[in-house]
N, C-alpha and C positions, 0 to 999 in steps of 0.2 A: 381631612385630606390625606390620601395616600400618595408615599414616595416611592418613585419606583427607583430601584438603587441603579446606579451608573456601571454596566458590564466590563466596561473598557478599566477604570478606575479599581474596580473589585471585580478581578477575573472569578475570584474563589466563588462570588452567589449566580444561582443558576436561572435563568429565565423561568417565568411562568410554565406549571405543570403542561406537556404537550403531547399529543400524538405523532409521529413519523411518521406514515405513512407507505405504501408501497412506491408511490409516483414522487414524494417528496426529497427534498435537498437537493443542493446545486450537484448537476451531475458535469464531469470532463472527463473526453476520450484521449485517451495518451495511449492509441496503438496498439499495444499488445493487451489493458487491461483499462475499464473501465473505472472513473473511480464516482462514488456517490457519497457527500458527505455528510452525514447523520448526527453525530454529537462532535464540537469544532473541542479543544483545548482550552479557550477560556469557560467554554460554557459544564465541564469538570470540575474547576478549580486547577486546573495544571495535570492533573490526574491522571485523566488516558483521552484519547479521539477515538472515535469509531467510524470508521468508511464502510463502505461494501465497496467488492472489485467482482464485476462480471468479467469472465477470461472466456476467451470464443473456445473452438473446441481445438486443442494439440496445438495453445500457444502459451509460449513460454511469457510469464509477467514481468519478469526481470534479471538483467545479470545478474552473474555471481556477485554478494556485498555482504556489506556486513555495517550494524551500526552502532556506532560509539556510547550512542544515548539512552535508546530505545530497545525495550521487550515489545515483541511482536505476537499475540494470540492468534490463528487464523483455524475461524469457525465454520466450515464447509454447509451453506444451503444447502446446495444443490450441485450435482456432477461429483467429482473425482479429480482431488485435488494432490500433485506428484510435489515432492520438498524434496530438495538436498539440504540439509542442517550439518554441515561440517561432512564427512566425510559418509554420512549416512543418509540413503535415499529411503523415504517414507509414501505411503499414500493414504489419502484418505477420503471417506468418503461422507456423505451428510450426514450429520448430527457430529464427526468426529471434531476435538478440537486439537491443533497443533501448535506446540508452543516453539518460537525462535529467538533465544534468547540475545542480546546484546551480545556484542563482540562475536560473533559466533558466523563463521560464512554460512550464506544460504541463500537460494531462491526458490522459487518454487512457479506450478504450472499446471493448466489443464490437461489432466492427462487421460482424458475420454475423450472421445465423437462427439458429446453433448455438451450444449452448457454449462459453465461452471459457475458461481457465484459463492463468495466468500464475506462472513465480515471479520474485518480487520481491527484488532484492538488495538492499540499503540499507546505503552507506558513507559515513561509518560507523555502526557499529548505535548502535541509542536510538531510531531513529522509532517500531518497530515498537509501543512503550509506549503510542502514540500508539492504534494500532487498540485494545491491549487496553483502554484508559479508553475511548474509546469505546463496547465492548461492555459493559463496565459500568456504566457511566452517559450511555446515548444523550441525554437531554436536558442534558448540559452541553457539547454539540455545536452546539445551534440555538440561535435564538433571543437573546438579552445573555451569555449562557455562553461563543457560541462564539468573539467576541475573545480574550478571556483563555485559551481554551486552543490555539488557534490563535498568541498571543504564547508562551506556555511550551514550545509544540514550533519559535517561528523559522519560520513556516510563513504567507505571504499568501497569504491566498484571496479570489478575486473571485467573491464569491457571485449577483454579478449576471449572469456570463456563463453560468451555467444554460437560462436558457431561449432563450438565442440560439444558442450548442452544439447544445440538443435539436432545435432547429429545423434548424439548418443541417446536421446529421447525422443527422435521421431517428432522433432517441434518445427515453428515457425515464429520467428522475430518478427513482426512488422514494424520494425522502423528502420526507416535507409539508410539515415548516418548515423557512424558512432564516431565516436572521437579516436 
């Protein structure tokens, strides 16, 4: 008789060998950037997560931040991908990878006409918990909500540098409130 070990219990053992597929894993649209998620934190060992984030075309992903926890890898598919990483603006394009390290301000954005899509490494994983509360309760994002969840992921956001970004990049935010 075979055991299959308890994931919850021993985050460190990985499910059975799998394919991912093109169509596969839960996908949530949070507005400016799609997210798909692909390898979760437990299923690492704590390790890293891996999303992909489709970004439409000349929109920004997210405000200025910065995170207490986490190093961020972001490996360009497809399109033309624009970072600010501290006081330096970078672009890149598919096959590059861009690294944003921890504590470090940055965001970044489609900065073509075309689609963009990225994947996102995150070490070590745990952020990624972050997009799925998100997609489940978008209004605990904006608004008096979004301190307190932005303090639970370790995560400054300068919610004012939005429209100065859009402006100086030629972007679009799509979401209506911010805090």
């Amino acid at each position: 008789m075979t055991h299959e070990p308890d994931m919850e219990s021993q985050p460190h053992i990985s499910p059975a060998p799998r394919i991912i597929g093109p169509a596969d894993g839960h996908f949530v649209d949070l507005g400016a950037l799609g997210v798909r998620f692909m390898v979760w934190s437990r299923e690492s060992g704590g390790g890293f997560s891996l999303v992909e984030h489709p970004i439409a075309p000349r929109t920004l992903a997210a405000p200025l931040h910065r995170h207490s926890n986490e190093d961020e890898y972001s490996y360009v598919l497809e399109g033309r991908m624009g970072a600010l990483l501290g006081d330096q603006v970078v672009y890149a394009q598919r096959g590059d990878l861009v690294f944003k390290p921890r504590n470090q301000w940055h965001t970044f954005w489609n900065a073509g006409d075309e689609p963009c899509r990225i994947l996102e490494i995150i070490s070590p994983g745990g952020f990624e918990q972050l997009f799925a509360d998100m997609g489940a309760a978008p209004d605990s994002f904006v608004g008096d909500g979004a301190p307190a969840m932005d303090a639970r992921y370790g995560l400054e956001v300068d919610y004012d540098s939005i429209p100065r970004l859009c402006r100086e990049y030629g972007l679009v935010f799509p979401m209506d409130e911010r805090p």
